[in-house]
C-alpha positions as CSV (number, residue, x, y, z in Angstrom):
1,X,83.5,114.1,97.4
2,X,81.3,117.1,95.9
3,X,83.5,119.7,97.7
4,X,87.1,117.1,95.8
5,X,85.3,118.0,92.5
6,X,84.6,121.5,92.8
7,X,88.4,122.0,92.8
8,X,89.0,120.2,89.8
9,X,89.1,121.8,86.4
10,X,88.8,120.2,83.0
11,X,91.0,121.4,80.2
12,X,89.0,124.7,78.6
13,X,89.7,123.1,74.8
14,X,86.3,121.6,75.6
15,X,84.1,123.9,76.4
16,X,84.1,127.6,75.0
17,X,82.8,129.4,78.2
18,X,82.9,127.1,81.4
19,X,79.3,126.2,82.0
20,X,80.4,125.9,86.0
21,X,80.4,129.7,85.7
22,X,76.6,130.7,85.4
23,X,73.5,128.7,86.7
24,X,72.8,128.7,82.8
25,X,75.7,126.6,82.0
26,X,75.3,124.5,85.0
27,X,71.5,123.3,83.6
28,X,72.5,123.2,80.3
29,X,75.5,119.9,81.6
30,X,72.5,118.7,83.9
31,X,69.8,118.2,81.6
32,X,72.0,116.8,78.8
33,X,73.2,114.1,81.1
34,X,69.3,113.1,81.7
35,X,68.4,114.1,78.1
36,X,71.0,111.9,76.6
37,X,70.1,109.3,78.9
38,X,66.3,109.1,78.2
39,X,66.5,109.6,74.2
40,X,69.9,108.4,73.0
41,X,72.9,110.6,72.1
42,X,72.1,110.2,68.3
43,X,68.5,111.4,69.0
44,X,70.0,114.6,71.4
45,X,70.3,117.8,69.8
46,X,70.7,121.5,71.2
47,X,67.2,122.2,70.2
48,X,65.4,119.9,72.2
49,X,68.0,120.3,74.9
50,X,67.3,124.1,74.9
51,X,63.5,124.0,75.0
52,X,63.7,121.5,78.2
53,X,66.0,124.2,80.0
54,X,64.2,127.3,78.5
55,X,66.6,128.8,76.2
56,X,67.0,128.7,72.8
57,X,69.6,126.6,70.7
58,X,72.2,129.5,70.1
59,X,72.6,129.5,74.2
60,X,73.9,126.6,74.4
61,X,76.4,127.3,71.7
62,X,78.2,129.6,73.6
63,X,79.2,127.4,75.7
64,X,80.1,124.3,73.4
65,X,80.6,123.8,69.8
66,X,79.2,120.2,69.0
67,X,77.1,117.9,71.0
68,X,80.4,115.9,70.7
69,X,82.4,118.3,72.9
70,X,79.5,118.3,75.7
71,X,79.7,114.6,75.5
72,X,83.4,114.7,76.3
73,X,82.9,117.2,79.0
74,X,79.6,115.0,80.8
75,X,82.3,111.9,80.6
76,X,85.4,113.7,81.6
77,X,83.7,115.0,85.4
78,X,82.6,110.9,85.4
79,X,86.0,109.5,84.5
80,X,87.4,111.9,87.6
81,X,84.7,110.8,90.7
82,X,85.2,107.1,88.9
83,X,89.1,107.5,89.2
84,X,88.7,109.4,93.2
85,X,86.1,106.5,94.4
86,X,88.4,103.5,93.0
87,X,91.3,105.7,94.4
88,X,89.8,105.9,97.7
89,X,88.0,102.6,97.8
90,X,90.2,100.6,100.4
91,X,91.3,103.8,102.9
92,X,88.7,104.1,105.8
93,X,89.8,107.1,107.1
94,X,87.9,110.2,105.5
95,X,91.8,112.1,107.0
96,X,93.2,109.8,104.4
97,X,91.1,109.9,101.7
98,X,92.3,113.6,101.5
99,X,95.4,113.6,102.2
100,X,95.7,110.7,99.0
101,X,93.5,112.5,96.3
102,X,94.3,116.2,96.8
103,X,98.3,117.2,95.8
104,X,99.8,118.8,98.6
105,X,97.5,118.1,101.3
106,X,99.9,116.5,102.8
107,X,101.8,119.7,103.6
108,X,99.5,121.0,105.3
109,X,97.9,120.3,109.1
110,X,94.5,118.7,109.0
């Protein structure tokens, strides 16, 4: 599933620099998911996100505009393993779980 994901892309209207790109970005999206979680998105703000991660405010700006547009891109990687494990739920055969959730697997010899 983690290897499925890696291949996916969200659209880049979200984000201004893809946070996948830099082990910067990738903490900022994994300590907002936990941050969000333990104080409430109302309550979540770049400031206290930045001094959890070690950076300052502006940092995290360069990589989204709004705490909004993190938000959408946190729920958007959810909505895709959601919508790949309900896809996959009834096939048993990891062969087949590929060949249904990657486009043109099925062209090629597994």
């Amino acid at each position: 599933m983690r290897n499925l994901l890696s291949n996916l892309k969200i659209p880049s209207g979200i984000y201004i620099k893809d946070p996948e790109t830099s082990e910067l970005g990738k903490r900022i999206i994994e300590n907002s998911i936990v941050l969000i979680e333990e104080i409430g998105f109302e309550n979540f703000n770049f400031k206290k996100l930045g001094s959890i991660i070690g950076s300052n405010e502006s940092s995290i700006y360069r990589y989204f505009e709004s705490k909004h547009k993190l938000l959408v891109y946190s729920w958007y990687w959810g909505w895709i393993q959601y919508s790949l494990v309900i896809e996959t739920y009834s096939i048993s055969s990891p062969k087949e779980k590929l060949i249904n959730t990657q486009p043109n697997c099925n062209q090629r010899k597994l």
